[in-house]
Each structure stands twice: as structure tokens, then as C-alpha cells.
C-alpha positions, 0 to 999 in steps of 0.5 A: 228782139221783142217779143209780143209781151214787150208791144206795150203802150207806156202807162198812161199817167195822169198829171197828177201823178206826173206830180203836176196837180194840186194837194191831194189832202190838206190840212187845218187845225180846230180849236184843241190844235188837232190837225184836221185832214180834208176829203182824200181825193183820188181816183185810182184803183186801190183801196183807200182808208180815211185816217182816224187817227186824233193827230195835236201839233201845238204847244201846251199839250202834255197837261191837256193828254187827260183829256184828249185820252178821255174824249177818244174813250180809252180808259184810264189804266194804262202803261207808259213805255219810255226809255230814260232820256224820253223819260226825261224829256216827256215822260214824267210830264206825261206821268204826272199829268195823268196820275193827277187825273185818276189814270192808272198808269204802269211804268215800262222804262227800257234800261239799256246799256247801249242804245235802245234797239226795236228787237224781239227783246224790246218787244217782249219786255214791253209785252210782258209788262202789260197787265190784265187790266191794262187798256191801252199804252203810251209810248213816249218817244221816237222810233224806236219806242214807236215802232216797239209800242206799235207793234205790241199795240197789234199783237195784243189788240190795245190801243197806243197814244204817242207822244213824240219826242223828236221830229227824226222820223215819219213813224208816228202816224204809220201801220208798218213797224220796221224791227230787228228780228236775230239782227235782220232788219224786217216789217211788221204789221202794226196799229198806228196810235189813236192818237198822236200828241207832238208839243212842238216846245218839247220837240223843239228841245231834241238834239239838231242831229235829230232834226236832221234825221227827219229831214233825210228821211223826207228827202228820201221821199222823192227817191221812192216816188220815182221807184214806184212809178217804175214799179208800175211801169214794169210789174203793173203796180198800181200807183196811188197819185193822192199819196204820191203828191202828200210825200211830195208835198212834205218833200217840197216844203222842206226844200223851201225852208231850211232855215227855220229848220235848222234854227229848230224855231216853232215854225221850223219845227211844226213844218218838220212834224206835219211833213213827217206826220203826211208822209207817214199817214200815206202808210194809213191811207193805202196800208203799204210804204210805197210811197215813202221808202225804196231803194235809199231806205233798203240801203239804209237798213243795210248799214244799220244791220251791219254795224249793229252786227260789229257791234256798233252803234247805228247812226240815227236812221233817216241820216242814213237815209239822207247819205242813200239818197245822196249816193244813189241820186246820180244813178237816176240822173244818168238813167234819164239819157240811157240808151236802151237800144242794146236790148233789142240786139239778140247777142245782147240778150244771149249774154245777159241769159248766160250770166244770171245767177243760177239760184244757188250761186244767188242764195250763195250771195245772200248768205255771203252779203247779209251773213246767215241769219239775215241772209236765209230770213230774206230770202224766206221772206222775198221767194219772188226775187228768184225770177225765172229767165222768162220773167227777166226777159219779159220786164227787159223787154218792157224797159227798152219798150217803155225807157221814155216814160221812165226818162220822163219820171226821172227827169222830175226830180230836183237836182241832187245840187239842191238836196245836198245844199239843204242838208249841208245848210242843215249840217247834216252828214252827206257822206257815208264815212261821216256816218261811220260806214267804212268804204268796203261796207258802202260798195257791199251795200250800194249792191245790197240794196237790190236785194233787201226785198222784192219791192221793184226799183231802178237798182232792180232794173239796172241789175236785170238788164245788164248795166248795174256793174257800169253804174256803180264803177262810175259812182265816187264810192270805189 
């Protein structure tokens, strides 16, 4: 049973977004180890910006930040945001180099009992530090100091310089903050800094648990990839190739070095950072996360929400992301041999029209699944989740027209054998109770992560047409 609107031809990609083509950017260094991108190369239909950012990976860096500060033209008054560890590991260094230079510089270290958190506090301590004279700021971190800064640095129009501590996340180079707003995890609009400092000796210094954060969170990379292509496959959504193949590319080269990684060498470290710091700049280039967090990222915001509403610690965030890609990578593999036909048939279609939720039973479900502050800020957030019957029907019927240009997509990504392999030979956590998600958690969250947002994903799909419940009865999550 297809209506007119389901006569599609599937979209034509290119192969380049097949995932076939070359880099899309590539990189060397000059003489000061500022990381130099070549010409974007890309055809499609969005607007895309040439980052400007003045991004160093090398070694030595922190007593050359005075001058790379002035040769950007900043000024010389400033505040340094840090926490005591960072403060510690980076941040006095930092201090003391540009105080020997002349730079006035304000101190703005973020004292927690427990662990630091980017939320309205953070934000507003940070915020109300700064003086009239201040010109810029300096964050001296991670995430959590990053996206706090970042945000700041968009609320108050000055400028940031970042100075990473960790290779644990791709936040560095993006304009998107991920912050708690009265516990709900949310994203904001940021500036990214103007420039980036990573000192691979100071990195190489950060806890393997960090190291492996960051490579779950490029892991994830290939998961949104897929989703966006299905994106666009169902709700038009126009694709960018050149920023699909840069996350592909950091992706693929930590597939291909694991070693290095784990020994937390300069080698292994540097091709940490710059897989981070591409993926991160695709957010840069077309001013969204599309091609770099999806389905596994939502599932991961989900338990970090959740156990911070218990009262308990977080586990770092792209570990998390790593144990979402891991547990939702089956339900991709069997979507390559599903068989859509049962959307053709009317009774079929009937069924499905008799078991949507009504929009109270589904804003019921927020308010039940995510509690009533989180649930109630979504659902204000994401009004184009309440779909209609007519828009159900009409991206049903565009999957059982297009299931084969889905297969295709899907049958691109490597096997979850060979993910899992590289994280256990990293040692990193491959299962939720390693991350200290108890079981009635991860069946809550393995349905939640539809509905974080409206962005579309395969979840999205098989919620839509029927086949969710089936799927995560298989899963080894019951």
C-alpha cells in the first residue's frame, strides 16, 4: 500500500559519501607546529566556513602561549578558567609563562566537591569573574572547562584560548556546548577558541582512562554517519561528504593504531588529538554535530543525566559513548537483511496507526523516562517529535521504498568484532555495568535514546515502523 509521496527514486549519493573518495582536507604543520588545513573540498548544498582557528600540536608549547596570544592580537588582560587538577597539570605553567610576559591575568579556579560539571553554576561562576577589562579567556582543560569557557566565551563576545589537557574528547575545535541546564543535558551555541594549544608532553601525561574516552568517542563517528545518511534518505536532510569523510578518516586511523595509543607514546598520542581535533572542526565547517553524534552520543547523554540525578558520578563521557556504539552496533548489522515488505500490507499499516501514542500517552513517557524537568525541557525543545499520522506514514512509506540504499549505507560500516577488539586492546570498558549502569538503567535507556531529540536515526526508524520492541527483545541487554 504506497501512496504517491513513496514513489521515490532512493538518493543518488556520490561516492564520496559512499565513503569511497579521498580525504576531503588534509593537513601538515609549519614551523611554529600550527596544524595547517588544505582547501575544504565539497560540493554539496550547505554553507560551508573554512575554520580560522590557529590550532598547535607539538611539544614545548606552554612557554611559547605568549607569543602565539599576541601574534592572534588578543591582548594582554585575561582570565584563566581551570579546576585544581588541570590547574595542576597545565595551568600554573600557563600562569607563570604569561605573567613573565606582562599579560594580566585573572585566576578562575573551579573548586568542587565532587566532580566539576558544565552547569548553570560552572557558567555563571566563570561569567561573573570576568572584569571590564578583561579581553579574553583561557581555558586550561578538557571538556568540561571547554564547553564551560566556550560558552561563556558566546555569551560575552570574548574570545577563548584553549589549552588541552587530555585527548578525552572532540570538543576542542567545536562551536556546540553540551551543558546541564537543572540537570537536563542540552547544547548550546558557542564560539569555538581562537586558538588551540595541545603540548603532546602535557596530554601524553593524562590517566589511560582518558585516552580511552577519546577513542570512544571517535569510535561513535561511524554510527552518526550512518544515521545522517538515513537522515537524509527519509527527511531529505542534505549530507556534507567532505565532513562525513574527515570523521571517517580520524575514525579509520584509530582502527589502524591501537598500539601507540594505548602506550600513550607522542605517536600515539598526536593521532589521538588530531582525530579529536578533525572531528571536532566538521562542527566548525557546517555549524551542526551531524557528523559527529547520533543515536550512541543521546544514549550516553541519557546515563550521564540519570546518574547525576542519583547522585552519582558520571563515567567520562566518550567511554560512554564507546559501550552506546557497542550495544546499539547489532541493531545496524540486522537492519542490512530486514525485510521491509510487511509495509506494503494495509493490516500492517492499520496496526501500526492503532498503536501510536496519542500525545498525551507520549508526553506521559517523557515526563516518566527522563523525570519532570528533563522530560517537560525536551519536549519544549524537540515540538517536531509529536509527528502527525500523515508524517509517520509518509517516512514508513519512504524506508520500505528506499530499504536498499539503507542496506548499502549500513553495510559500510566495519564489523562491531573489530571495534570491540580495539577498545579491549585499549582496555577500555565494553559493557554498561562496567560504567556503573545497572541493568533496569540500560533497558530504559536503549528505548530513550530515540527521544533525546528530533535529529533522525535508525532508532527513530525502527520506532516508527513498527520493529523497535523486536529489536531490543533480541539485544543481551534483557
Amino acid at each position: 500500500m504506497m501512496t504517491a509521496s513513496a514513489q521515490l527514486h532512493p538518493p543518488q549519493f556520490t561516492d564520496h559519501q559512499k565513503g569511497e573518495s579521498p580525504m576531503a582536507i588534509a593537513i601538515r604543520y609549519d614551523a611554529d607546529q600550527r596544524l595547517c588545513l588544505s582547501e575544504l573540498n565539497c560540493t554539496c548544498q550547505l554553507d560551508h566556513q573554512t575554520p580560522t582557528q590557529d590550532v598547535y600540536v607539538g611539544t614545548g608549547l606552554i612557554d611559547q602561549i605568549p607569543d602565539i596570544i599576541r601574534r592572534r592580537g588578543l591582548g594582554s588582560r585575561a582570565l584563566l578558567i581551570c579546576d585544581p587538577t588541570t590547574y595542576e597539570v597545565a595551568g600554573s605553567q600557563t600562569l607563570a609563562a604569561l605573567r613573565s610576559a606582562n599579560f594580566q591575568i585573572d585566576l578562575c579556579r573551579l573548586e568542587r566537591s565532587g566532580s566539576l560539571e558544565p552547569d548553570e553554576r560552572a557558567v555563571g561562576e566563570v561569567a561573573l569573574s570576568i572584569r571590564p577589562e578583561t579581553e579574553f579567556l583561557i581555558s586550561v582543560g578538557s571538556g568540561s572547562i571547554t564547553d564551560i569557557t566556550r560558552s561563556v566565551s558566546y555569551l560575552t563576545g570574548r574570545p577563548q584560548v584553549c589549552v588541552g589537557t587530555a585527548p578525552s574528547m572532540d570538543g576542542y575545535t567545536s562551536a556546540i556546548c553540551p551543558l546541564l541546564l537543572r540537570g537536563a543535558k542540552i547544547h548550546r551555541k558557542g564560539d569555538c577558541p581562537e586558538i588551540i594549544v595541545c603540548d603532546l608532553d602535557i596530554l601524553r601525561t593524562a590517566p589511560l582512562e582518558m585516552f580511552q574516552s577519546g577513542v570512544g568517542d571517535v569510535l561513535g563517528k561511524y554510527i552518526a554517519k550512518a544515521d545522517w545518511v538515513i537522515g537524509g534518505i527519509i527527511n531529505d536532510e542534505i549530507y556534507c561528504p567532505a565532513s562525513g569523510s574527515i570523521a571517517l578518516d580520524a575514525a579509520n586511523k584509530l582502527l589502524e593504531n591501537p598500539e601507540p595509543i594505548r602506550e600513550r607514546a607522542r605517536e600515539g598520542t598526536r593521532i589521538l588529538i588530531e582525530a579529536l581535533l578533525l572531528a571536532g572542526l566538521t562542527v566548525m565547517i557546517i555549524g551542526h554535530t551531524r557528523a559527529v553524534a547520533s543515536v550512541e552520543h543521546n544514549i550516553a547523554h541519557y546515563w550521564e543525566m540519570m546518574q547525576l540525578a542519583r547522585g552519582v558520578k558520571p563515567p567520562a563521557h566518550g567511554a560512554s559513548v564507546g559501550v552506546a556504539s557497542l550495544l546499539i552496533w547489532p541493531m545496524f548489522e540486522r537492519f542490512r537483511t530486514q525485510n521491509l515488505s510487511m509495509l506494503g500490507d494495509l493490516a500492517y499499516i492499520e496496526a501500526l496507526r492503532a498503536n501510536r501514542l496519542t500525545r498525551p500517552e507520549r508526553e506521559a513517557w517523557m515526563l516518566r523516562a527522563f523525570g519532570e524537568s528533563i522530560g517537560t525541557t525536551f519536549m519544549a525543545e524537540n515540538p517536531e517529535d509529536f509527528l502527525t499520522w500523515e508524517e509517520q506514514l509518509r517516512r514508513v512509506e519512504r524506508a520500505a521504498s528506499n530499504q536498499l540504499a539503507i542496506r548499502e549505507e549500513l553495510a559500510r560500516l566495519p564489523s562491531i568484532d573489530r571495534i570491540r577488539n580495539v577498545m579491549l586492546k585499549l582496555g577500555a570498558p565494553t559493557t554498561a555495568r562496567e560504567l556503573g549502569v545497572d541493568s533496569d538503567l540500560l533497558k530504559l535507556s536503549m528505548r530513550c535514546g530515540k527521544d533525546y531529540r528530533s535529529r533522525y536515526t535508525l532508532l527513530k526508524l525502527l520506532d516508527e515502523t513498527g520493529l523497535l520492541d523486536d529489536y531490543l527483545r533480541d539485544l543481551p541487554i534483557n
